[in-house]
C-alpha positions as CSV (number, residue, x, y, z in Angstrom):
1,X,7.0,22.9,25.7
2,X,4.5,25.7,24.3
3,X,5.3,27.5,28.3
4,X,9.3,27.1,27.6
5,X,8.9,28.9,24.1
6,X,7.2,32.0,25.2
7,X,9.4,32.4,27.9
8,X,12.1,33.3,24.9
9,X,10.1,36.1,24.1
10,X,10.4,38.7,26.9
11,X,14.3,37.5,27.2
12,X,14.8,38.9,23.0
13,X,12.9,41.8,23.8
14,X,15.2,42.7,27.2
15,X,18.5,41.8,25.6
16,X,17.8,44.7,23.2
17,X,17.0,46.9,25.9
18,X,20.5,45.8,27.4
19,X,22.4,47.7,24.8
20,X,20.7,51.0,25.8
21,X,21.1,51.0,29.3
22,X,24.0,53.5,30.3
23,X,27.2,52.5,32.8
24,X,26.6,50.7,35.8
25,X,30.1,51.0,38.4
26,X,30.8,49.3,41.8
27,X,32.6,50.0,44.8
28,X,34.0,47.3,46.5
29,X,32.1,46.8,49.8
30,X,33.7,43.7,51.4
31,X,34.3,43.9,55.1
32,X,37.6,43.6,56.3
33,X,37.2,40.1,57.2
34,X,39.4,36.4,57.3
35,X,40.9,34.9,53.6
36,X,38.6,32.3,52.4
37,X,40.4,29.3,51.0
38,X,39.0,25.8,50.0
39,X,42.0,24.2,51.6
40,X,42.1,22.3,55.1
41,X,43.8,25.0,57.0
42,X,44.2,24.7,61.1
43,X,42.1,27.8,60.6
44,X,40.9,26.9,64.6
45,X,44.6,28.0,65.7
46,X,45.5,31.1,63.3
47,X,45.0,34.2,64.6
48,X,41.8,36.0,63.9
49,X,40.5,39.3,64.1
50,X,39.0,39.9,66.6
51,X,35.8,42.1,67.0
52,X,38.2,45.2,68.7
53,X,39.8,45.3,65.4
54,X,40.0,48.8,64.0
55,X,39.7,50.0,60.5
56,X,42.8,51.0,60.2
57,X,44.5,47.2,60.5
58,X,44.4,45.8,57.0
59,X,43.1,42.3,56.4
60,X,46.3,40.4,55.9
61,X,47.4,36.5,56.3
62,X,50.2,35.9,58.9
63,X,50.2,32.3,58.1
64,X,53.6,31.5,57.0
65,X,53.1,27.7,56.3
66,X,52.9,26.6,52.6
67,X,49.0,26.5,51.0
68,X,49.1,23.4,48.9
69,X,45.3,24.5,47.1
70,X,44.2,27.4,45.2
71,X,43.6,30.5,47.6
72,X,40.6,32.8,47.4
73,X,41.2,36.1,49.3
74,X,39.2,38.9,49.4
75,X,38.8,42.0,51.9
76,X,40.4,45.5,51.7
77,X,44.1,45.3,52.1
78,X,45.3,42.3,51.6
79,X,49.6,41.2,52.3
80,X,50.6,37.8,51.5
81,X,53.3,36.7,53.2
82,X,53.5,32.9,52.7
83,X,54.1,30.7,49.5
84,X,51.0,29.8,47.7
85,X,51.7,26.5,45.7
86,X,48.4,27.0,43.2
87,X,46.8,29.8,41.8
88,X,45.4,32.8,43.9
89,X,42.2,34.7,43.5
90,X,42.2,38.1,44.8
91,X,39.3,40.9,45.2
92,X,40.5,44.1,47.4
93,X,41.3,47.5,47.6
94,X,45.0,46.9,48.1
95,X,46.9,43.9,47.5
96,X,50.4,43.5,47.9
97,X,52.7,40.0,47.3
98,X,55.8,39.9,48.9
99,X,56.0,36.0,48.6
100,X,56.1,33.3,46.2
101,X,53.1,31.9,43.9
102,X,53.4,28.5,42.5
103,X,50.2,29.0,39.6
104,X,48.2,32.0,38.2
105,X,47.2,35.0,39.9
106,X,44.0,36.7,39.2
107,X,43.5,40.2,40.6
108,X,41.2,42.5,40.7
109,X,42.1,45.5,43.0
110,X,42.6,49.4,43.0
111,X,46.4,48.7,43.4
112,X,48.6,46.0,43.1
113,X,51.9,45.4,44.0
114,X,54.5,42.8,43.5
115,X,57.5,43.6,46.4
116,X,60.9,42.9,45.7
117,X,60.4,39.4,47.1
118,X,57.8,38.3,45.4
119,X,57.4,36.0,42.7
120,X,54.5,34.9,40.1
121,X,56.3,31.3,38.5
122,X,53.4,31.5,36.1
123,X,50.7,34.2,34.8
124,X,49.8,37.2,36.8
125,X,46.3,38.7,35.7
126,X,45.8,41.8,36.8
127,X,42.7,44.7,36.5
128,X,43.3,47.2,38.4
129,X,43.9,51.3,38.6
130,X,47.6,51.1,39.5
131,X,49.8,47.8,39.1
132,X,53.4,48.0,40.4
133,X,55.9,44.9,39.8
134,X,59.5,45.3,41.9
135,X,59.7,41.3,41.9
136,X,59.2,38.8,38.9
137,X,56.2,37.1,37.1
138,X,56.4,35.1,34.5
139,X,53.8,36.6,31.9
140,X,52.1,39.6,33.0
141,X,48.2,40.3,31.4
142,X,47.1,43.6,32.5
143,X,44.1,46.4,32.1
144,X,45.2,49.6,34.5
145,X,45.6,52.9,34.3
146,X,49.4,53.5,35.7
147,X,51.6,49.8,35.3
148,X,55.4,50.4,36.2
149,X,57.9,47.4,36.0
150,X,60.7,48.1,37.8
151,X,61.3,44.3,38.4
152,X,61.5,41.3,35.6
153,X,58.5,39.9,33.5
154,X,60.6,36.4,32.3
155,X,58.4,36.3,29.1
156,X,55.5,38.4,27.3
157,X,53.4,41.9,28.5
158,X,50.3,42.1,27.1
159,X,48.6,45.1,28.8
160,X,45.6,48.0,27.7
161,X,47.2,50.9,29.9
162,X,47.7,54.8,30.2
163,X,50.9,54.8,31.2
164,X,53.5,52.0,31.2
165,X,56.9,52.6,32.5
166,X,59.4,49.6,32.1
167,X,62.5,50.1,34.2
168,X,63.0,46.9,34.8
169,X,63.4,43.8,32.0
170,X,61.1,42.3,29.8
171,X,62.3,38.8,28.8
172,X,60.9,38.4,25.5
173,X,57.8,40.5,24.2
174,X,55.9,43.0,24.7
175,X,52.2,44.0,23.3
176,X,51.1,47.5,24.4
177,X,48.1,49.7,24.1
178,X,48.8,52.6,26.0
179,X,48.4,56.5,26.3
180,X,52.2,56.7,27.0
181,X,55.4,54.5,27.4
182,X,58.6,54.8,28.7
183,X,61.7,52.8,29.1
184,X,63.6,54.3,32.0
185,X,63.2,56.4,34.9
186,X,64.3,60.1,34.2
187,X,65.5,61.8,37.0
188,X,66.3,65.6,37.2
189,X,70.2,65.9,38.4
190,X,69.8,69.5,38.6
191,X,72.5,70.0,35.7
192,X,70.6,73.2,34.2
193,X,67.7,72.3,33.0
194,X,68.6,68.6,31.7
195,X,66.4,65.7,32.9
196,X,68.5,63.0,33.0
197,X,67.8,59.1,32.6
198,X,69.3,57.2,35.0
199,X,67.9,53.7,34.8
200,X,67.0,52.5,31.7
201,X,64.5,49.4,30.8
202,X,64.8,46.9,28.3
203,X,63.2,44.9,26.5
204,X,64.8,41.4,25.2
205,X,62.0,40.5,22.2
206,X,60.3,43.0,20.0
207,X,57.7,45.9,21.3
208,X,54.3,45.8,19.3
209,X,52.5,48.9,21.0
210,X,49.4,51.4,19.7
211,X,49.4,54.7,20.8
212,X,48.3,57.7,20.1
213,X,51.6,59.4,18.9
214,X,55.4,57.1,18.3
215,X,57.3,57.2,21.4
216,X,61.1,58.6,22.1
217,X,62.9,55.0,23.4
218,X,66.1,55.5,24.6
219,X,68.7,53.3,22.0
220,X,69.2,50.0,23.0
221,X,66.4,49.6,24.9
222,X,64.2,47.2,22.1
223,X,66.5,44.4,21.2
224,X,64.0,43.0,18.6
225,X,62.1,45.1,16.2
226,X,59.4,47.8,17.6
227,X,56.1,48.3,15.5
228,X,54.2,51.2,15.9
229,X,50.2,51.4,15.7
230,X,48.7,54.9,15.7
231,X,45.7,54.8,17.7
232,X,42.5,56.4,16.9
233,X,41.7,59.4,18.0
234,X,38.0,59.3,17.4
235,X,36.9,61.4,20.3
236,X,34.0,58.7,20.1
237,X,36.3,56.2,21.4
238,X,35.7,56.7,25.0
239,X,32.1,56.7,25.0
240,X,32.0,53.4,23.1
241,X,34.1,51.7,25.7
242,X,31.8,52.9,28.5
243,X,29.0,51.5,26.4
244,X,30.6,48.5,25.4
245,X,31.3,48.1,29.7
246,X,27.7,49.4,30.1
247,X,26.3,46.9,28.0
248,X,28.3,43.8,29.3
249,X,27.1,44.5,33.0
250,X,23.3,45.3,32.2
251,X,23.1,42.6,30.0
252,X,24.5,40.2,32.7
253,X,22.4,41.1,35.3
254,X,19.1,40.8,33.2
255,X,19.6,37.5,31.8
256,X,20.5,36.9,35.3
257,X,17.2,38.9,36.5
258,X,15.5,36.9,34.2
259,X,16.7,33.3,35.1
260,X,16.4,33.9,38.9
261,X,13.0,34.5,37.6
262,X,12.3,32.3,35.3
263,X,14.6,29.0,35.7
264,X,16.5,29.5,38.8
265,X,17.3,25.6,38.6
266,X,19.4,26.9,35.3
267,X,21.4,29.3,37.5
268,X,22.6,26.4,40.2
269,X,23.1,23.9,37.6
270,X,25.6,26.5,35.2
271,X,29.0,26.0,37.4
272,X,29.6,21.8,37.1
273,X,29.1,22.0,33.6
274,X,32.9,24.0,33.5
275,X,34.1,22.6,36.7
276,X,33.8,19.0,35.8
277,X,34.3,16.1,33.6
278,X,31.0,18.1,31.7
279,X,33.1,20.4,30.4
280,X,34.3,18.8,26.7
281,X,30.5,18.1,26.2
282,X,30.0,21.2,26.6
283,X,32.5,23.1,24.5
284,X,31.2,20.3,21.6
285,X,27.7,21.8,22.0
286,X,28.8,25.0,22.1
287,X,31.2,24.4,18.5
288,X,28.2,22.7,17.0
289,X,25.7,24.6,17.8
290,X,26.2,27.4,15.7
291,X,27.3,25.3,13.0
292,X,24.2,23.1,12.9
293,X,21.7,26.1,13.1
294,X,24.0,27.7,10.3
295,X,23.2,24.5,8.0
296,X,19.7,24.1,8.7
297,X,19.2,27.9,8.1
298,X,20.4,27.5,5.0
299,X,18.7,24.3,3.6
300,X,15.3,25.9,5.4
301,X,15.7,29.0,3.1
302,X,17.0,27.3,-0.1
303,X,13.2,25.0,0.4
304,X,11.8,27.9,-0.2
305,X,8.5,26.7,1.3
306,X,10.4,27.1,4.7
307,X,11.6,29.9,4.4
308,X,9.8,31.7,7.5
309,X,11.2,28.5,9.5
310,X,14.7,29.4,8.1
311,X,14.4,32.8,9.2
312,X,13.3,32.0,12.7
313,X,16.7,29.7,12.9
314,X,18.6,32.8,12.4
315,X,17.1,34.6,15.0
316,X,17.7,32.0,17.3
317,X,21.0,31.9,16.7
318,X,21.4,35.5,16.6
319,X,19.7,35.2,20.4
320,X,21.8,32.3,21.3
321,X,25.0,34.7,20.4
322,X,23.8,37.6,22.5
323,X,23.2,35.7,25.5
324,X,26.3,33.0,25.2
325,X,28.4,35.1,26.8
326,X,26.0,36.7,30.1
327,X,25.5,32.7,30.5
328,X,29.1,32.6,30.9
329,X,29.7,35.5,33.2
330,X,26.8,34.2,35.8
331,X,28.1,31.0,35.5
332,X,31.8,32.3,36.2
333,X,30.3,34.5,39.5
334,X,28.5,31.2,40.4
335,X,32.2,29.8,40.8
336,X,33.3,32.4,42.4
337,X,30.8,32.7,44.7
338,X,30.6,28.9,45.2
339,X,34.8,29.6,46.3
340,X,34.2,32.9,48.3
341,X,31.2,31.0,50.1
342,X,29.0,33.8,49.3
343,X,25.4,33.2,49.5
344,X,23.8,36.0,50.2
345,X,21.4,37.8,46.8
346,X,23.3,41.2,47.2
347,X,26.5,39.8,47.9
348,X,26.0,37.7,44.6
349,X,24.3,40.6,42.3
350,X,27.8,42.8,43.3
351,X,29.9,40.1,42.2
352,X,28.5,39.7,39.5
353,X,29.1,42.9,38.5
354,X,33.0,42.6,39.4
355,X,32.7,39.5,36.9
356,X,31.5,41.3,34.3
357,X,33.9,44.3,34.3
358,X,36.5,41.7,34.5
359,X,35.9,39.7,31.3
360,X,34.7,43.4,29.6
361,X,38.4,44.0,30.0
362,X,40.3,41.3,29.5
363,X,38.7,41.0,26.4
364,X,40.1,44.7,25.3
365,X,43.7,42.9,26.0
366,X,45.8,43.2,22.5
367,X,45.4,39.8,20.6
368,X,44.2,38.0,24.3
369,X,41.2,39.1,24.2
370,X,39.8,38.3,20.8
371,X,40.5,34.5,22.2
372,X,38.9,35.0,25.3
373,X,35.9,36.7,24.1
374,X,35.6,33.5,21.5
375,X,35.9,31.4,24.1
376,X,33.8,32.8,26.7
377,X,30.6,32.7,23.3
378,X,31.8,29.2,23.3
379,X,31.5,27.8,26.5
380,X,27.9,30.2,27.0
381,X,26.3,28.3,24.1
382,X,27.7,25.4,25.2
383,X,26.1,25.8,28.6
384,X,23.0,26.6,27.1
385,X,22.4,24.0,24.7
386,X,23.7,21.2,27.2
387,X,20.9,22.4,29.3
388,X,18.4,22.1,27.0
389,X,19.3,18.9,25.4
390,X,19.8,16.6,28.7
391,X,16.7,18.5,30.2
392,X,15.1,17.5,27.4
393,X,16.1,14.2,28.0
394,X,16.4,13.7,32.0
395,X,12.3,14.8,31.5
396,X,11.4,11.9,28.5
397,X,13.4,9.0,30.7
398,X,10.9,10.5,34.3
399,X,8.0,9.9,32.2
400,X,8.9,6.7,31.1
401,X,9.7,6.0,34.8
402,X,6.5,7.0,35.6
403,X,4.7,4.5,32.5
């Protein structure tokens, strides 16, 4: 027990040394290779690539048969062609949909496309430099520099973006924070000098959006009310996001540095605790947790006599708070990796990374992210404490085993 407490030592003193380390970015590497899916697929009589393949020939899925699982895709342009009836996980260069998805999508590419026949019948998640939708999805969360909607979102935008054009139809709300918006495309008809709008967005529910200055929107357009934040133009701003990404990926990979280290065991046994029937247990710890160190803090202190004990409390659960949500993201690559089939250390250290920049900006998402950065702290102490308490355990009922 004495071993296990000193081990906390070296992980305070690195987790402060997290928030000084600058911005770590990654390309992504992946091959060009074959979809990996964790359904029974006659994957013996597709087509493959074979090893004459050039460079040139993206890695896209001719399969036109209906996938009845969630589908886990990665490479470096990436087509879908076929119906998806579950979610779909996607990590590529290029991604384009030109087919229906029954669930989510989750993507993570430099450009994503939705063609004019394809169609998201639930959430579409997307981080990415430029996302283009010409078909429909039904809620659209997204983090990317250019996003253009040309198509139909059926209910709410939420989206941290440069520029956002809407061209196409909003069906309810939408929740901007952006450089610039428009809502139509302007075209020059060559009358004098006149630019000309010829196709004009709309937007059924009410526009909340921060920017830096109040848009122009064309009458009409807004068919609810349309609030205007003005952002900040602290010309610190950047920076702090860079550090704020900076810090979210070093952090990660220490605590998982130090865990491969330290208690690798800990590292395999983070992804059933939020894949199984575990899962309630854990979000209970991780509730409690906080709340149960809050009270003994404050009875330790108000003792008087305990007071050093009470102050050693806090710091734990100051600890516990910094680290909650790294736990998270390694156990959230764990998953992945576990879908992907990746095994390899480098190929799990890089996608880690990818999982950290992910949940680093989804959390920046307009009112989302506040919830999902609460939620991730959750389900990281959660994990933590479960470990720690049925360790604790599993160990007491061996030794008795062994009386």
């Amino acid at each position: 027990m004495t071993k296990d407490k000193i081990k906390i030592i070296p992980i305070i003193m690195v987790i402060i040394l997290a928030f000084m380390v600058p911005f770590v970015s990654a390309e992504n590497e992946t091959e060009e290779g074959t979809p990996v899916e964790n359904v029974s697929t006659e994957a013996e009589n597709t087509d493959t690539l074979e090893e004459g393949t050039t460079s040139e020939e993206p890695a896209t899925s001719t399969d036109n048969s209906f996938k009845q699982e969630d589908v886990y895709l990665t490479g470096d342009k990436i087509t879908i062609d076929y119906v998806v009836d579950g979610n779909l996980f996607v990590t590529a260069n290029e991604v384009i949909i030109n087919s229906q998805i029954g669930g989510d999508a989750f993507i993570c590419a430099n450009s994503i496309t939705i063609g004019e026949q394809g169609y998201v019948f639930s959430n579409l998640f997307a981080f990415s430099s430029n996302v283009d939708i010409k078909g429909v999805a039904y809620d659209l969360y997204a983090f990317a520099q250019n996003v253009n909607i040309s198509g139909y979102v059926y209910r709410d935008i939420r989206v941290n973006t440069g520029n956002l054009n809407i061209s196409g139809t909003v069906g309810r709300n939408a929740f901007v924070s952006c450089d610039n918006i428009s809502l139509g495309v302007a075209e020059d008809m060559q009358e004098g000098e006149s630019t000309v709008i010829t196709t004009q967005g709309s937007i059924s529910g009410n526009l909340n959006y921060t920017s830096s200055s109040e848009a122009q929107l064309p009458e009409g357009a807004v068919q609810g009310e349309t609030y205007f934040t003005k952002a900040s133009t602290n010309k610190y701003q950047m920076s702090s996001l860079l550090l704020s990404l900076g810090s979210m990926v070093a952090s990660a990979i220490i605590i998982w540095l130090l865990c491969l280290w330290l208690v690798p065991k800990f590292l395999k046994n983070t992804t059933p605790l939020i894949t199984s029937k575990k899962v309630l247990p854990v979000i209970g710890l991780g509730i409690a947790t906080p709340i149960v160190l809050v009270i003994a803090m404050i009875i330790l202190l108000l003792l008087g006599i305990t007071a050093s004990i009470g102050l050693l409390a806090s710091t734990l659960l100051v600890t516990l708070m910094l680290i909650a949500t790294s736990v998270f993201v390694i156990a959230t690559n764990n998953l992945v990796c576990q879908k992907l089939k990746i095994e390899k250390t480098i190929g799990i250290f890089g996608m880690l990374i990818v999982c950290a920049i992910a949940l680093w900006a989804l959390e920046l998402i307009p009112y989302v992210g506040t919830i999902i950065a609460f939620v991730a702290g959750i389900l990281g102490l959660g994990i933590i404490s479960y470990s720690i308490i049925f360790k604790r355990e599993k160990k007491q009922k061996d030794n008795i085993a062994k009386d």
